[in-house]
PyMOL commands that place a pseudoatom at each C-alpha (Angstrom):
pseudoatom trace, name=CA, resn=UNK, resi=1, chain=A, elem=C, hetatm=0, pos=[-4.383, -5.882, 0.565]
pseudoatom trace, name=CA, resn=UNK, resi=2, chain=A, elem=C, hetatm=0, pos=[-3.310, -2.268, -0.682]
pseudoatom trace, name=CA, resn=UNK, resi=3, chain=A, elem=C, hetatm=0, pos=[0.349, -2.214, -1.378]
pseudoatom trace, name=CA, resn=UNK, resi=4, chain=A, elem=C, hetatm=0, pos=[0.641, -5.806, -2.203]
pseudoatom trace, name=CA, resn=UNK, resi=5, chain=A, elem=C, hetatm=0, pos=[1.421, -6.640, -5.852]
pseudoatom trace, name=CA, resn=UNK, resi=6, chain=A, elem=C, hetatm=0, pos=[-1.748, -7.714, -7.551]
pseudoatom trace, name=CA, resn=UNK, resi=7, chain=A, elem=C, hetatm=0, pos=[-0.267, -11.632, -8.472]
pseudoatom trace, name=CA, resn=UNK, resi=8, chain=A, elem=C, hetatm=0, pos=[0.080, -11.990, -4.772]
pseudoatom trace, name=CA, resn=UNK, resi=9, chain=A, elem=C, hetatm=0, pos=[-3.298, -10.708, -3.390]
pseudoatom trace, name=CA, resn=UNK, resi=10, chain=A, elem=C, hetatm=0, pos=[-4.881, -13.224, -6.562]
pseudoatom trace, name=CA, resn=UNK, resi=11, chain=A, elem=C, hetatm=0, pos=[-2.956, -16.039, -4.841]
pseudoatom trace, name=CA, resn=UNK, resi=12, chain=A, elem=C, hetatm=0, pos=[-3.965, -15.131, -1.103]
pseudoatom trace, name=CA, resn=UNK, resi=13, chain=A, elem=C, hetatm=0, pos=[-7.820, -15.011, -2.978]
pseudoatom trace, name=CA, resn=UNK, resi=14, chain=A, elem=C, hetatm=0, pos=[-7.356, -18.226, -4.632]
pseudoatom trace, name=CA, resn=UNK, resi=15, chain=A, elem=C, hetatm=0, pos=[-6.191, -19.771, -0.715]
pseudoatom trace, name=CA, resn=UNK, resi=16, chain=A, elem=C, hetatm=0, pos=[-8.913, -17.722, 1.253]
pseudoatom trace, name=CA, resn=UNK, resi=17, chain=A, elem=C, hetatm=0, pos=[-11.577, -18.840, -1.648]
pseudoatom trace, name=CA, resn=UNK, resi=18, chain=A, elem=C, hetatm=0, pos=[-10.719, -22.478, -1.168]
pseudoatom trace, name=CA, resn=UNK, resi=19, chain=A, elem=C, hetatm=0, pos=[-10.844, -22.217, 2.419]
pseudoatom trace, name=CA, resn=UNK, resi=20, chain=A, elem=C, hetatm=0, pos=[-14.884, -21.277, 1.776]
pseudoatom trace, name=CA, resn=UNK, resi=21, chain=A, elem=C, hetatm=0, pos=[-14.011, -17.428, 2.330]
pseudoatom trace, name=CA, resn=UNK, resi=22, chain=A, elem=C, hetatm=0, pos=[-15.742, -14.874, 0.239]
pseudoatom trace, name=CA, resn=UNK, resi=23, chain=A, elem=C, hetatm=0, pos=[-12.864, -12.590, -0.928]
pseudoatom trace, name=CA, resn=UNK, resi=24, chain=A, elem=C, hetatm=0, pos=[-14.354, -8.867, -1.709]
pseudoatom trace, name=CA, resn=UNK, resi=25, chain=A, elem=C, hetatm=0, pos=[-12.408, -6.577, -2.904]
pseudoatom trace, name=CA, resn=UNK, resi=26, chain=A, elem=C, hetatm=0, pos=[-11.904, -2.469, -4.231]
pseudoatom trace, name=CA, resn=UNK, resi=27, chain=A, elem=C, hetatm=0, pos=[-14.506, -1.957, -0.628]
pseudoatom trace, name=CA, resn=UNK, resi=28, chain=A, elem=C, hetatm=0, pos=[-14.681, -0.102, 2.276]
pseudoatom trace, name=CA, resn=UNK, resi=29, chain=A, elem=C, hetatm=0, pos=[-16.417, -0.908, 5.095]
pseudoatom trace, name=CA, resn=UNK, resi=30, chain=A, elem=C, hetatm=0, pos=[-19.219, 1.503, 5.787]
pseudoatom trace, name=CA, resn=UNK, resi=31, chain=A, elem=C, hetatm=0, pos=[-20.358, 0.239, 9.076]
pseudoatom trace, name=CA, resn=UNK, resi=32, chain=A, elem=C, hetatm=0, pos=[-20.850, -2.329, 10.787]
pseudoatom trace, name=CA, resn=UNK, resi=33, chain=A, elem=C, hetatm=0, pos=[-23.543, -4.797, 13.625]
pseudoatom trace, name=CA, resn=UNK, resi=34, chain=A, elem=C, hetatm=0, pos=[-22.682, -7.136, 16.251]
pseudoatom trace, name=CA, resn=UNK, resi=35, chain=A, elem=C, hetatm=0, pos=[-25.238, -9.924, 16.197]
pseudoatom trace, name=CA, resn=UNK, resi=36, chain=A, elem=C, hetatm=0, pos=[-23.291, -11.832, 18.952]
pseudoatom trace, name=CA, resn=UNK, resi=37, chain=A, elem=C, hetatm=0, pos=[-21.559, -14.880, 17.419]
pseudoatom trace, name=CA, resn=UNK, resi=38, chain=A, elem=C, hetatm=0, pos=[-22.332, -13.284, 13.847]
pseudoatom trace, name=CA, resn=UNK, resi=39, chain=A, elem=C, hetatm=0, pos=[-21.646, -9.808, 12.358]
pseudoatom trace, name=CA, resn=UNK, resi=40, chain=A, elem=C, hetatm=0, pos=[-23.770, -7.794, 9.748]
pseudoatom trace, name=CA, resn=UNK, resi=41, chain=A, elem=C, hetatm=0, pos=[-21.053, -5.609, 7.601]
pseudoatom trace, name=CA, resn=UNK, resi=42, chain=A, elem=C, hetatm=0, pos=[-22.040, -2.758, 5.110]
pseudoatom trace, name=CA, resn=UNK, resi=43, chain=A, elem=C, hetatm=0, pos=[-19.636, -2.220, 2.509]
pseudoatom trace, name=CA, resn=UNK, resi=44, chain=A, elem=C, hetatm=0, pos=[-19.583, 0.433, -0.200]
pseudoatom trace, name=CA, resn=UNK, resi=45, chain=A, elem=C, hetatm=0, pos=[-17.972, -0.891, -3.771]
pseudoatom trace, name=CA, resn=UNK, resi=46, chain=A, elem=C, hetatm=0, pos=[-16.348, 0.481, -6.404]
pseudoatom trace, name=CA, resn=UNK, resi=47, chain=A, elem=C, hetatm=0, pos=[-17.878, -0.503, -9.993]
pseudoatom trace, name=CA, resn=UNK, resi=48, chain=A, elem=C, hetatm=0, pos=[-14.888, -2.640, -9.981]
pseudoatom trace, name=CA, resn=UNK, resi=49, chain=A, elem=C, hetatm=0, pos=[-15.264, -4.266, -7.226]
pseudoatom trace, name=CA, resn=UNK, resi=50, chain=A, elem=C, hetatm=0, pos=[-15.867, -8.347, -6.724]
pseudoatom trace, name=CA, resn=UNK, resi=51, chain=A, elem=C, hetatm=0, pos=[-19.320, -7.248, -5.985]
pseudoatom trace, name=CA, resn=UNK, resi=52, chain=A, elem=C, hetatm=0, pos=[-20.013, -4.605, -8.470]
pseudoatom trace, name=CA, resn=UNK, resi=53, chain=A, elem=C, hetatm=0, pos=[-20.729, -0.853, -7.760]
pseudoatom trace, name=CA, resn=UNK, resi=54, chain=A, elem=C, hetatm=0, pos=[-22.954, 0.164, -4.965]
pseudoatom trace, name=CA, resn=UNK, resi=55, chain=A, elem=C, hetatm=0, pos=[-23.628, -0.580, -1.226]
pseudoatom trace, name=CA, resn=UNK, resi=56, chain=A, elem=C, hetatm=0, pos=[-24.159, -4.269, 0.117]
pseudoatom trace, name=CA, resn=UNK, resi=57, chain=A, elem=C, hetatm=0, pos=[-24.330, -6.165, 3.056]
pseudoatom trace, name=CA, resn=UNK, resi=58, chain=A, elem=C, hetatm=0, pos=[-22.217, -9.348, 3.811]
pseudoatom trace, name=CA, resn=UNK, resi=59, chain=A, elem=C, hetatm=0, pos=[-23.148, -11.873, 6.722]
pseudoatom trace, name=CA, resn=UNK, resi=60, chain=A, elem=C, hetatm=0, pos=[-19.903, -13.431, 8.523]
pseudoatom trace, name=CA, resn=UNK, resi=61, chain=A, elem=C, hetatm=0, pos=[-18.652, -14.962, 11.574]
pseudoatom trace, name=CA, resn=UNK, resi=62, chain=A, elem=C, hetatm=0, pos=[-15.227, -13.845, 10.931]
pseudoatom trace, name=CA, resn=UNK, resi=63, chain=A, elem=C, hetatm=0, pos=[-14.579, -10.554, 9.030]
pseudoatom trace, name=CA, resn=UNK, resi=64, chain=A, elem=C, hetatm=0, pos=[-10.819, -9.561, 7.913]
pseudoatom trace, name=CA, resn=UNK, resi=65, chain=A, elem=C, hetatm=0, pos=[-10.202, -6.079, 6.896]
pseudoatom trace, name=CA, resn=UNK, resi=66, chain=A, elem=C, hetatm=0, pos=[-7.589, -4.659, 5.230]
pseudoatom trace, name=CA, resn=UNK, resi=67, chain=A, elem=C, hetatm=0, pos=[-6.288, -0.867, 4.934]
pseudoatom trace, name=CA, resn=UNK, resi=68, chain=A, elem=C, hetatm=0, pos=[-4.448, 1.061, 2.843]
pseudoatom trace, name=CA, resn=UNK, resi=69, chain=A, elem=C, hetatm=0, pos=[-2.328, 4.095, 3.346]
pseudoatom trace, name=CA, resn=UNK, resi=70, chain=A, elem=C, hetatm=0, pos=[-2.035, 7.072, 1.041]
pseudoatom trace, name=CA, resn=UNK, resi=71, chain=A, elem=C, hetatm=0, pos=[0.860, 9.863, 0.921]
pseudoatom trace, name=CA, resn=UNK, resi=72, chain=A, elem=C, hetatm=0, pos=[-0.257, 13.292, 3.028]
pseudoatom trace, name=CA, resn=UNK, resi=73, chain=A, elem=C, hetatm=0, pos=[1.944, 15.667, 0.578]
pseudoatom trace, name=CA, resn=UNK, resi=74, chain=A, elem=C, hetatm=0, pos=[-1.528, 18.107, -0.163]
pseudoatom trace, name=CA, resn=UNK, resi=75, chain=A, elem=C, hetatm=0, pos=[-0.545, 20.424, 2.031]
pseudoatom trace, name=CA, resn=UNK, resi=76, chain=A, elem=C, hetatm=0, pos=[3.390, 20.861, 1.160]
pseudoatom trace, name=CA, resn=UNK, resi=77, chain=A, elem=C, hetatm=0, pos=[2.866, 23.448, -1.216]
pseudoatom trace, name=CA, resn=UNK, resi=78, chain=A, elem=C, hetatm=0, pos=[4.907, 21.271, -3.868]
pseudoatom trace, name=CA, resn=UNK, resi=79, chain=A, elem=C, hetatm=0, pos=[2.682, 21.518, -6.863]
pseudoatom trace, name=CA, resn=UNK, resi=80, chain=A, elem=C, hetatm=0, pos=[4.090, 25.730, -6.624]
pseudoatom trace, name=CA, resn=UNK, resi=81, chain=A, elem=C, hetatm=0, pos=[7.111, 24.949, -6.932]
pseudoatom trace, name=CA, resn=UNK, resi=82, chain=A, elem=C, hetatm=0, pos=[6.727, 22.638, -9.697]
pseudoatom trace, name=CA, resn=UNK, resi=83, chain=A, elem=C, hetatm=0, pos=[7.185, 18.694, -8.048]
pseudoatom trace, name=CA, resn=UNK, resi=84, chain=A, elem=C, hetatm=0, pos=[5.874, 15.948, -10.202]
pseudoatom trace, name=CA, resn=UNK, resi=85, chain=A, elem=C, hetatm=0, pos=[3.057, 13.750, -7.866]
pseudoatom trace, name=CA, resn=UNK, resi=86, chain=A, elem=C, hetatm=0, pos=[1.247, 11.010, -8.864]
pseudoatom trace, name=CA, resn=UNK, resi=87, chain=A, elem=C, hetatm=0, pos=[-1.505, 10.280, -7.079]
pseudoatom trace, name=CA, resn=UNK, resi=88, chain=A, elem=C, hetatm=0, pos=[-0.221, 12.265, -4.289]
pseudoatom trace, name=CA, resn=UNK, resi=89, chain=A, elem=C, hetatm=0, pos=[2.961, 10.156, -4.294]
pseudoatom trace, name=CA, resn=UNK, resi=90, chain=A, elem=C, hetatm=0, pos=[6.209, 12.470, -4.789]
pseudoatom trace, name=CA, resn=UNK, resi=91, chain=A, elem=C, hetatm=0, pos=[7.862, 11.259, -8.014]
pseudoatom trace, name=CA, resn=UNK, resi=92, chain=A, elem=C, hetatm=0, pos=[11.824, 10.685, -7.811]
pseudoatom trace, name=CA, resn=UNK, resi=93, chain=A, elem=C, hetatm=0, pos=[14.552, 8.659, -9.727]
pseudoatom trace, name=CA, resn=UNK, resi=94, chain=A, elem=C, hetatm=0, pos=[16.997, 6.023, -8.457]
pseudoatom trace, name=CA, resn=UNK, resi=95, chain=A, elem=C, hetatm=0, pos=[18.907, 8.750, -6.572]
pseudoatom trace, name=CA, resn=UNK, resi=96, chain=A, elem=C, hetatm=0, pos=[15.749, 10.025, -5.082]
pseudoatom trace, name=CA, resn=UNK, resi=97, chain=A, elem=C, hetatm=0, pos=[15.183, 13.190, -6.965]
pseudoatom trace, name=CA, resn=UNK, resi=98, chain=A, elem=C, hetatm=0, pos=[12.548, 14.769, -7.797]
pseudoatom trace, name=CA, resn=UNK, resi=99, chain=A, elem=C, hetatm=0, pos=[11.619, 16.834, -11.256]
pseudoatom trace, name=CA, resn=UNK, resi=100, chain=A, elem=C, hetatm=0, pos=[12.842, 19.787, -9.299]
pseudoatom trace, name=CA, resn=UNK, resi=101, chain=A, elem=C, hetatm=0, pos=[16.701, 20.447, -9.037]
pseudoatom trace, name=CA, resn=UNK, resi=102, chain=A, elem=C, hetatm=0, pos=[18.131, 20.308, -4.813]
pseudoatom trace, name=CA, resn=UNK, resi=103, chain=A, elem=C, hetatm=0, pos=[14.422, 18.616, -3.692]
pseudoatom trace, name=CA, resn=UNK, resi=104, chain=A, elem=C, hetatm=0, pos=[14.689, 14.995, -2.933]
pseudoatom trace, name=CA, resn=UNK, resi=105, chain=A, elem=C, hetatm=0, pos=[11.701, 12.802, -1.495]
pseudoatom trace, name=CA, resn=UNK, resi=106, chain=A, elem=C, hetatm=0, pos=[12.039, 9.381, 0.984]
pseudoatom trace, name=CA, resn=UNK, resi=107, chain=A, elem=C, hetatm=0, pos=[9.591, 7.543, 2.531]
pseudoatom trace, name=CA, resn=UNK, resi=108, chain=A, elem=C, hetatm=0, pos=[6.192, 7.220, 2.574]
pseudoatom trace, name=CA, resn=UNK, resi=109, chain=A, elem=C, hetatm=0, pos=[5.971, 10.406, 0.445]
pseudoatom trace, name=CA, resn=UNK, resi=110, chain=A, elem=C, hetatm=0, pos=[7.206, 8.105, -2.786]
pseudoatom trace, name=CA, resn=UNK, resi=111, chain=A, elem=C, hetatm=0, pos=[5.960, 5.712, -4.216]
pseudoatom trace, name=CA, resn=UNK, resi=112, chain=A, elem=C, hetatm=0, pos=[6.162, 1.747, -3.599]
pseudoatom trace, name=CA, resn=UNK, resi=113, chain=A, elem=C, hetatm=0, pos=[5.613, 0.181, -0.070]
pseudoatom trace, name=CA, resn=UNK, resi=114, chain=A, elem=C, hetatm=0, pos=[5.526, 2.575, 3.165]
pseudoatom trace, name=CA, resn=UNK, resi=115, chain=A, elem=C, hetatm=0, pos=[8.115, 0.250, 5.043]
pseudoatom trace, name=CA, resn=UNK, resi=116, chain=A, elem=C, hetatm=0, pos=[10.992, 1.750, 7.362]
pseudoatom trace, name=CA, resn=UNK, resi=117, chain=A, elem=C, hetatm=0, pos=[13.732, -0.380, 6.146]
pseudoatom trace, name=CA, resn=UNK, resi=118, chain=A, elem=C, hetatm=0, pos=[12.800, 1.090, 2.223]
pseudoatom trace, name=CA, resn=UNK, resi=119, chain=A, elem=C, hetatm=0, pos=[12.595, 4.831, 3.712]
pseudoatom trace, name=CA, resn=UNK, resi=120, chain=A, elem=C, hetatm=0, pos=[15.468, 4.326, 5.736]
pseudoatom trace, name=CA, resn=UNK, resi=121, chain=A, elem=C, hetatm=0, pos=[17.656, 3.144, 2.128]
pseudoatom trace, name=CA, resn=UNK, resi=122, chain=A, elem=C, hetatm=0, pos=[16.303, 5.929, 0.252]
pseudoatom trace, name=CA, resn=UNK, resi=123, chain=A, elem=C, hetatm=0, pos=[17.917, 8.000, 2.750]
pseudoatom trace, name=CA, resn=UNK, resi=124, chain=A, elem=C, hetatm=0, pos=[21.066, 6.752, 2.447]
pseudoatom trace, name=CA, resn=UNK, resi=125, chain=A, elem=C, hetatm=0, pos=[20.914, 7.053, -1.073]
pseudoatom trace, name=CA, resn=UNK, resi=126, chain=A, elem=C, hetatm=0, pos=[19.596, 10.618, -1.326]
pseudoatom trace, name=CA, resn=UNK, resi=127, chain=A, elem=C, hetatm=0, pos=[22.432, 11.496, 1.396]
pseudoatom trace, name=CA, resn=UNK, resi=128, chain=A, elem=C, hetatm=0, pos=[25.027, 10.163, -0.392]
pseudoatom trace, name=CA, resn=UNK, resi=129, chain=A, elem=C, hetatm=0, pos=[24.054, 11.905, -3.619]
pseudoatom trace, name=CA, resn=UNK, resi=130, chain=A, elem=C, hetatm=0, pos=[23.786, 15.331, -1.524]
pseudoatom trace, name=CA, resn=UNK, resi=131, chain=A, elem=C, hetatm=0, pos=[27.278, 14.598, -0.349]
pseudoatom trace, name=CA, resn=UNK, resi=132, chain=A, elem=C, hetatm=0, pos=[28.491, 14.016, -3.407]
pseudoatom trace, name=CA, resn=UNK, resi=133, chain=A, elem=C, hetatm=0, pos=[28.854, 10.790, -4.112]
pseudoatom trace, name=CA, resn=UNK, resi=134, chain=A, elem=C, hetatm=0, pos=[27.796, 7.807, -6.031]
pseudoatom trace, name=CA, resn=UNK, resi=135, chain=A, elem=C, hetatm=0, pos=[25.086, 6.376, -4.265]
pseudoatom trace, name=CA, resn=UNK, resi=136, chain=A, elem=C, hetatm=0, pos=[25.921, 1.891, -4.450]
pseudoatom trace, name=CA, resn=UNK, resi=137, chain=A, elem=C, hetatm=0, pos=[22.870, 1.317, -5.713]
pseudoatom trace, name=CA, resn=UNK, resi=138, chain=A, elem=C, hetatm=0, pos=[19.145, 2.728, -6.420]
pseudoatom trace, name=CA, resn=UNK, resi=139, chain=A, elem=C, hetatm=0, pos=[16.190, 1.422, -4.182]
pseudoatom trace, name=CA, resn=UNK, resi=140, chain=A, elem=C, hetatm=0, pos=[14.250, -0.418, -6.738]
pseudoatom trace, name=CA, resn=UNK, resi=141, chain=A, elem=C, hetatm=0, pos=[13.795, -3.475, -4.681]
pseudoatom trace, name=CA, resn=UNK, resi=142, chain=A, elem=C, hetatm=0, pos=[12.450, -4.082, -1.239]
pseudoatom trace, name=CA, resn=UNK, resi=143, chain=A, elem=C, hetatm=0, pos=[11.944, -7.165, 0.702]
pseudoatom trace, name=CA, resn=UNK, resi=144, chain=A, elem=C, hetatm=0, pos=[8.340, -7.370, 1.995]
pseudoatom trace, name=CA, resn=UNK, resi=145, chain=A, elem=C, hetatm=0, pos=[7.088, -9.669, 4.985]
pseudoatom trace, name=CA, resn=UNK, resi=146, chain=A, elem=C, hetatm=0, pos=[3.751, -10.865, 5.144]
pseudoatom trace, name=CA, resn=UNK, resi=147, chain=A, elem=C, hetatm=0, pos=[1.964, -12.783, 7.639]
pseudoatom trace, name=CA, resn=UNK, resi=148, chain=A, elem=C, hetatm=0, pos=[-0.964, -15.575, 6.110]
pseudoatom trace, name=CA, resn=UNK, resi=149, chain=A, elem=C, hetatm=0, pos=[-1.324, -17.720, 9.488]
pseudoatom trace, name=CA, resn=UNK, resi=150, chain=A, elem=C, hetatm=0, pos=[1.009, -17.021, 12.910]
pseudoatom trace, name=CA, resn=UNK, resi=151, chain=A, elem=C, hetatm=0, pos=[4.524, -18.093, 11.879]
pseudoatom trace, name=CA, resn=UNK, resi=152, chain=A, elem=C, hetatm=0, pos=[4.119, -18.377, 7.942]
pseudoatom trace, name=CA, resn=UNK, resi=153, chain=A, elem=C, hetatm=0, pos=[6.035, -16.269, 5.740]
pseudoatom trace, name=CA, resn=UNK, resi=154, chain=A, elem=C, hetatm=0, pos=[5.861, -15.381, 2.357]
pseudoatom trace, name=CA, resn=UNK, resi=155, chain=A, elem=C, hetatm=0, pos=[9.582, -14.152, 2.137]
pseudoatom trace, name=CA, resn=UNK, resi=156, chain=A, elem=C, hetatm=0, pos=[10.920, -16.915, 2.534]
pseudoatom trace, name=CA, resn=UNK, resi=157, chain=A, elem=C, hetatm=0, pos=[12.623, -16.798, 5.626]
for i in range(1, 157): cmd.bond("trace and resi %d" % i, "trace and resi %d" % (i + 1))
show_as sticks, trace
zoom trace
C-alpha cells in the first residue's frame, strides 16, 4: 500500500491478519504460476521486509498486489539548474515553489499522494502566486479514498 500513511496500512494488516491473510510487505512480485485453483508467487524482499531479505515463494488461493508509483523527473534536466529532489520528488513550499526562483512543481512530480484533485489545487495555488496574488491557502492536506470491501470507505463518506 505505497502512498498510504504507515498507521493505516498497520490497521488494514491487523484486519487482513485476522481474516487468516498473510500480510507481506517491502516485496515485489518476481513472477508468478497458475496451479489452477491455487497460485505459486515468487517474491523478492527487502531486508526489511515481513519476510526478511531474499527471494521466497508464497502458496495462495487469492493473491492481492499492490503498486506504487514513483516521480519520472530524471530526465528534466533539473538537477542543472539547481532544483532540490528528494527521492526524485520535486521539492516545493506551500505556494508550490521550488529552491529555484520562477520554477514551480504540481502534481505527481511533488511529493505526497499522486491524486488529481491534489494536482489540480496545487495548480491553483501556484497560479495564483504567478498572478500575483495570495494564494487562500497551501495544499498541505488532501482527502484520500480507499476502498477495503465494494462500498466501504475509509473517508468517511
Amino acid at each position: 500500500m505505497t502512498g498510504v500513511e504507515a498507521e493505516c496500512v498497520k490497521v488494514v494488516a491487523q484486519k487482513l491478519k485476522k481474516l487468516g491473510v498473510e500480510v507481506v510487505l517491502e516485496a515485489k512480485a518476481k513472477g508468478m504460476e497458475d496451479k489452477g485453483d491455487r497460485a505459486v508467487v515468487t517474491i523478492e524482499t527487502s531486508p526489511s521486509s515481513t519476510k526478511g531479505g531474499g527471494t521466497a515463494t508464497l502458496d495462495a488461493d487469492v493473491v492481492l498486489v499492490t503498486v506504487g508509483r514513483k516521480p519520472t523527473t530524471a530526465t528534466l534536466g533539473l538537477e542543472a539548474i539547481g532544483v532540490k529532489l528528494e527521492r526524485g520528488f520535486i521539492v516545493t513550499d506551500k505556494q508550490q515553489k521550488t529552491n529555484v526562483a520562477g520554477v514551480y512543481a504540481v502534481g505527481d512530480c511533488t511529493p505526497g499522494p499522486m491524486l488529481a484533485h491534489k494536482s489540480t489545487k496545487e495548480g491553483e495555488v501556484a497560479a495564483e502566486v504567478i498572478a500575483g496574488r495570495r494564494a487562500r491557502d497551501g495544499c498541505s492536506h488532501h482527502p484520500v479514498r480507499g476502498l477495503h470491501r465494494p462500498g466501504d470507505r475509509h473517508d468517511g463518506a
